[in-house]
N, C-alpha and C positions, 0 to 999 in steps of 0.2 A: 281620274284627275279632276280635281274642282276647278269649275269653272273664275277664269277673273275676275273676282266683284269688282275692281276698279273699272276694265272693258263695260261689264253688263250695268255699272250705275253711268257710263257715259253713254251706251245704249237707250236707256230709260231715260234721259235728261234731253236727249235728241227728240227718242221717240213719241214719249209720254203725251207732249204740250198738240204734237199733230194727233193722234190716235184721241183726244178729248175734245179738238175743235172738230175734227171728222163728224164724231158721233153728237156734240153738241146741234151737225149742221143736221144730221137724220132728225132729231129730235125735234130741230125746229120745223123741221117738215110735216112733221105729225101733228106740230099745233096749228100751220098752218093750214093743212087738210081740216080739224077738226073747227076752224074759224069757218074755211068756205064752205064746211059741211052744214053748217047753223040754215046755208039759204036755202036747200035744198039737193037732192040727187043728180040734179041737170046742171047744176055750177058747178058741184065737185065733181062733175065726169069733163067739163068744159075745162075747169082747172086741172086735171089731171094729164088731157091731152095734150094740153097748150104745154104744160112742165116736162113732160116728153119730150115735146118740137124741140122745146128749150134746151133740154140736155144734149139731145143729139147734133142741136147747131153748137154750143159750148163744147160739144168734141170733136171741133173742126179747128180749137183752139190750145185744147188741153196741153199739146207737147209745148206751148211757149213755155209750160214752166219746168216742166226734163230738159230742155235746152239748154234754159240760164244755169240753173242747177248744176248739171253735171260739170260744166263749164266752169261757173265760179268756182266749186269745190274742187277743180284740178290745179286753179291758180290760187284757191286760198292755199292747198298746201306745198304747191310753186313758190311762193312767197318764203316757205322755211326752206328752201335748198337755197337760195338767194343769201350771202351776206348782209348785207345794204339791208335787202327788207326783213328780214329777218331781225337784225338788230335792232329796225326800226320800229315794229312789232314789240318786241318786249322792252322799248322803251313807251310805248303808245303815243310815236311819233308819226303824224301822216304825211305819208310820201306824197310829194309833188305830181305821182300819177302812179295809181293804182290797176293794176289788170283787171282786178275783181268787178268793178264796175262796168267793165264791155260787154260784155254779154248781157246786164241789167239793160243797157243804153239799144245794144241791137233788138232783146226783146217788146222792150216798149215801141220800138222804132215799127215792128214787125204788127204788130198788136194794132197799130193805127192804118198800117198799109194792106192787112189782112180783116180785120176786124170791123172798117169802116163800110167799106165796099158788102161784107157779109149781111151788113146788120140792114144796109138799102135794099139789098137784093131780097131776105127773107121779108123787110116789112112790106116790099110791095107783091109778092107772090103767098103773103101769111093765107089768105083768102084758099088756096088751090090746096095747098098743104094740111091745113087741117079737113079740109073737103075730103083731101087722099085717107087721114088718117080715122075719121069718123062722118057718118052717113045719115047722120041725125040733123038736121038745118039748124034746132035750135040751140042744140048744143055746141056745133061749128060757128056759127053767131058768135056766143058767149068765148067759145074758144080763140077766134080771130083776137079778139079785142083783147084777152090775157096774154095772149103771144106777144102782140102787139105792141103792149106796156113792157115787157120784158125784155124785150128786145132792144128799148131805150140803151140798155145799162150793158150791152153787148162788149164795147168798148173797155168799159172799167174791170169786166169781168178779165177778161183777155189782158190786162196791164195788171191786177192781182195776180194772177197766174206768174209773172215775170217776177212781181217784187216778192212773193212768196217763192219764189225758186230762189233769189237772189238770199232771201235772208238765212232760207236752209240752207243753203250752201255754205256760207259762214259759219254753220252750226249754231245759229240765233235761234229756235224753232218757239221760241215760249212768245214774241213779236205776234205769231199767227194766232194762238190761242187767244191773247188777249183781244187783237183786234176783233177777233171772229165774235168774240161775245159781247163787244159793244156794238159790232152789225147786228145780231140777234135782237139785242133790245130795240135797237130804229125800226127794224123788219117789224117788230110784235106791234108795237106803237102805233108806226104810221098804217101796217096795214086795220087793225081793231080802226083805228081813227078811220079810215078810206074806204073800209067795206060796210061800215056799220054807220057811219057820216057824225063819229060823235067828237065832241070841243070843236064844232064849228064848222068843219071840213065835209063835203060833198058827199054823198052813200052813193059810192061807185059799184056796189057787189062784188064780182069777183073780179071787174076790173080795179080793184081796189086793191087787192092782194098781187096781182101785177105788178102796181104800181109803188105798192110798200117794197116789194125786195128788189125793185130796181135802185129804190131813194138809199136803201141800206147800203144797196155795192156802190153808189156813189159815195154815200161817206166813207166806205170802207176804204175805198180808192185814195179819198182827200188825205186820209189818214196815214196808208202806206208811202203814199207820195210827201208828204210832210215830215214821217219819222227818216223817209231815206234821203234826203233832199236838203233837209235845213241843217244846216252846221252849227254844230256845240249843241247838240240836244242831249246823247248820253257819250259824248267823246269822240276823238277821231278812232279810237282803239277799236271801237264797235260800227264807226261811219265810216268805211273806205269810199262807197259811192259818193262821197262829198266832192275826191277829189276829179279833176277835169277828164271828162272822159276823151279817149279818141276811140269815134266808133271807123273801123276801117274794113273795108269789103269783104275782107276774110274772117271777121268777126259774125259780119250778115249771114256769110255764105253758110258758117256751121253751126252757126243758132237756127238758120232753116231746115239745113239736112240734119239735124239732132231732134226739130220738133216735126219735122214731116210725118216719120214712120210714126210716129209716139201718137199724132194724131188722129191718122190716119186706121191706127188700131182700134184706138177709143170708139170712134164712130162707127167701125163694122161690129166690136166687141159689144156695142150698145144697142144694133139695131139685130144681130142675135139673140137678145133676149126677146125683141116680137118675133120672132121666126120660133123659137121657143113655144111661148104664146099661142103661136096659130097650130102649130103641133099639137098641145094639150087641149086645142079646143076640137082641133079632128079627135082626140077621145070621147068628150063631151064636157059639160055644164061641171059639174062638181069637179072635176081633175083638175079646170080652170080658177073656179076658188081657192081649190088646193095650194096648187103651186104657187100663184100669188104669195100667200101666204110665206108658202117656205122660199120661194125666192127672196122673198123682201127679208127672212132672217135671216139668210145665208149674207147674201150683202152688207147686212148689219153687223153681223158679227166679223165678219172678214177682216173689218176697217181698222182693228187695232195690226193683223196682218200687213194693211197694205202703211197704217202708221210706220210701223218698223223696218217696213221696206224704204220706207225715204229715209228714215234714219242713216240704214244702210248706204243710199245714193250716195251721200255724203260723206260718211266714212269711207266710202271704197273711193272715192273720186278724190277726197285730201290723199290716202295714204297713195293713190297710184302719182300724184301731181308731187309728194315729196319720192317717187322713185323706187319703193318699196311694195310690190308687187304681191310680195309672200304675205305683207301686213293686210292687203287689199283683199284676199284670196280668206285670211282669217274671220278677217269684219263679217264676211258675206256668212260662213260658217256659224260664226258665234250667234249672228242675229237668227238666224235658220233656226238654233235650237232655244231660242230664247222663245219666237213665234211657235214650237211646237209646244212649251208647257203654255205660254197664254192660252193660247186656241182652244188647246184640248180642255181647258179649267173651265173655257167660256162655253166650249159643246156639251159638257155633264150633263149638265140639265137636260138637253135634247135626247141625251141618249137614253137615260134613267127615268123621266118622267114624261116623256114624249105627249101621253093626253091632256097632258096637266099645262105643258106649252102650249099645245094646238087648242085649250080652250080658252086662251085669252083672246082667241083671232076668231073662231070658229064655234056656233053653238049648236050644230047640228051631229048630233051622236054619228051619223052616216058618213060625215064628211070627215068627223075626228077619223073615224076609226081607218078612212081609207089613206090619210096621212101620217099615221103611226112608223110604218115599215119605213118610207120615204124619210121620214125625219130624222131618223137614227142612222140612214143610210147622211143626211144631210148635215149630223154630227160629224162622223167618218168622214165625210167628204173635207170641212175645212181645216179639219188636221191635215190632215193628206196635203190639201193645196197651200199648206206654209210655204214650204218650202220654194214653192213657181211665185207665190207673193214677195216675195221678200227677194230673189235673184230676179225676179222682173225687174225689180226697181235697184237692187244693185249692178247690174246688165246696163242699164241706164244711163248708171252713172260714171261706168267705163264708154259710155259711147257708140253701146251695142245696139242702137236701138230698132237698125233694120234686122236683127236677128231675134230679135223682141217681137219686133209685128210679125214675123214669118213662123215665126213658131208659133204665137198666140192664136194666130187668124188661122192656118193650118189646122191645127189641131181642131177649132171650136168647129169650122165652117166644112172640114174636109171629113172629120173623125165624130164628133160627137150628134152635128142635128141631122145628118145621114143615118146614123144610128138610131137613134133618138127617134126621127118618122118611123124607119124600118120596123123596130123592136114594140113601140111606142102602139104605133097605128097597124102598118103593114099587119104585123105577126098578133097583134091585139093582145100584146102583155100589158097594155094601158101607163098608169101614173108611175108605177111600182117599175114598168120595165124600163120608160126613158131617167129613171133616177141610176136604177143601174147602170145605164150608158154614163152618165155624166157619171156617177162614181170613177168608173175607169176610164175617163177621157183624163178628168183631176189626177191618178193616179198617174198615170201617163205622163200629164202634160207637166209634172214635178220632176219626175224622173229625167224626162230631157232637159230640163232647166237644171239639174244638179249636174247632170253629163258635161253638156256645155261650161257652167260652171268649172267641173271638173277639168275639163280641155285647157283654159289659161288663155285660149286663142284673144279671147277680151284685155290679158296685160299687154296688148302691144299697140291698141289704139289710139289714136292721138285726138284728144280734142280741145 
């Protein structure tokens, strides 16, 4: 039976515009490495660490935007069971007070009471933390003072998270794309301008680069807060946040228990990959260049995976909010096989020309050759993890999200870097044996994610 082009072009119209800003945001990472790399090896390792710290305190925030998310998208499709709003909908008349907009209101609300307090606490302990994290003085130096700068924009980062939940959830996702690529150009601008001191401006080094992608998430912030905020910009049809919110305690309560676990994942799921890390490095020197390598492509490629998973958030969280449960059960399905031909079109390469990949990263014939097997295993591997991509974030956006972290962090922390040392180091089957581990942890950890799936126990949640 052929697939529904009508489903699969409303799949792509969600997914598309997130899976472009993702990779635009990888991308812009790579120029910005390649800017703080002009100053030397000791920036870009102090820049590197500092963007670390960074990510790991930013996944102390990430579920504010599965919170709003899942939420909005259970009341945008709340709205068509409703006569009143529903009518009012397809006349693109706005209601005197909209649900849609609560969860926006608690997020941001949560983003300043969570957000402010995080960003005092890390600037005055940044000094201990990269100490922890590198053992070079002059590199931790250089590294304090980029944390430091980034940490500014800790706020706006955490209030993006919420308007970017808020507008996927209404199935608006092309909002994110565009903003994201007029953040990109402030970032390229002011950091070139702030690290290099040119039109005027201070030659900060890599405190420069700090300081450019903080200026960017603030206008990025100005931006989403302006397009959701000012009334009559593209209608009330597409501005429900316009109308007067009432944020009320049970708003708070499940915008916090929905972004708890969500966050709480991120931040162990993130600090697995150094544990990771220090595993490869008990093999030695070269297994650690390796992996770098093929970690940063796996990652990369992933993202149009986890694009389609918020597609999905959204679809499952409208169809279960208008009460149709078996539609909600389909969405999660159709996107699963949809991430299996992307995936697997985007692994080809890896799998067929494995040296031909590993030599745009890697010029040492010893190193290719010992990430050949690895690679092909790490083609294999992101097919395989479609399907845990894409019910992670449909899981989500029924509200499952403590069965989300229990399965994620289980499996990575219980199953695979147990393994991973054992096979790895213990038994001395090196790079090649903890890639097999992680092959079947992903195989696995898909498997229980279509189970679950499968069970339906997620159509009875309420959020």
């Amino acid at each position: 039976m052929l697939p529904d082009l009508t489903r699969w072009r409303l799949i792509l119209r969600l997914a598309l515009p997130i899976m472009a800003g993702m990779l635009s945001q990888s991308l812009m990472n790579l120029v910005d490495a390649a800017l703080v790399g002009r100053l030397g090896e000791t920036e870009l390792a102090a820049a590197g660490i500092g963007g670390y710290a960074m990510f790991m305190v930013t996944a102390c925030l990430f579920g504010l935007s599965s919170g709003v998310q899942a939420q909005v998208a259970r009341r945008h499709g709340e709205r068509h069971q409703t006569p009143v709003a529903s009518a009012a909908a397809d006349l693109g008349v706005e209601l005197r007070h909209d649900p849609r907009g609560e969860p926006l209101a608690a997020g941001l609300t949560l983003a300043v009471m969570i957000g402010l307090p995080l960003m005092v606490l890390c600037l005055w302990q940044a000094g201990p933390i990269m100490a922890w994290l590198n053992d070079d003085p002059r590199v931790t130096s250089m590294a304090v003072d980029y944390f430091r700068w980034r940490l500014i924009a800790l706020l706006p980062v955490a209030m993006i998270f919420c308007y970017r939940g808020y507008w996927n959830g209404i199935q608006q996702t092309g909002l994110y794309l565009r903003i994201m690529l007029v953040m990109h150009l402030v970032n390229l601008l002011a950091s070139i301008g702030l690290i290099f001191g040119y039109w005027g401006l201070p030659a900060m080094g890599v405190s420069g680069a700090g300081l450019g992608s903080s200026l960017s998430l603030f206008a990025g912030v100005a931006i989403w807060a302006w397009l959701s905020h000012t009334p009559g910009h593209r209608g009330p049809r597409h501005r429900p946040c316009h109308s007067p919110w009432r944020l009320g305690g049970s708003t708070m309560a499940t915008t916090l228990k929905l972004a708890t676990p969500h966050s709480f994942q991120q931040l162990w799921f993130a600090a697995g990959y150094a544990v990771l890390f220090w595993i490869l490095g008990q093999v030695d020197t070269a297994s650690v260049a390796v992996g770098h390598v093929l970690v940063n492509l796996s990652l990369l490629l992933i993202l149009p995976g986890v694009g389609l998973g918020m597609a999905a958030m959204s679809l499952v969280g409208e169809a279960l909010g208008r009460e149709s449960p078996e539609r909600a059960h389909r969405w999660g399905w159709e996107v699963v096989h949809m991430a299996w031909l992307l995936l697997a079109a985007l692994s080809l390469p890896m799998a067929l020309m494995p040296e031909a990949v590993l030599g745009l990263f890697l010029h040492d014939p010893e190193l290719i050759a010992l990430g050949v097997d690895p690679l092909r295993l790490t083609a294999l591997m992101i097919v395989l993890d479609a399907a845990a991509l894409v019910f992670t974030q449909a899981l989500l956006g029924a509200g499952a999200n403590r069965t989300v972290m229990q399965l994620t962090l289980t499996g990575q922390w219980l199953v695979f870097l147990p393994l991973a040392w054992w096979f790895g180091v213990h038994e001395g089957f090196g790079l090649a044996g903890i890639w097999w581990c992680q092959l079947g942890y992903r195989a696995l950890n898909s498997l229980c994610f279509a189970v679950i799936w499968q069970r339906r126990r997620w159509q009875s949640l309420k959020v």
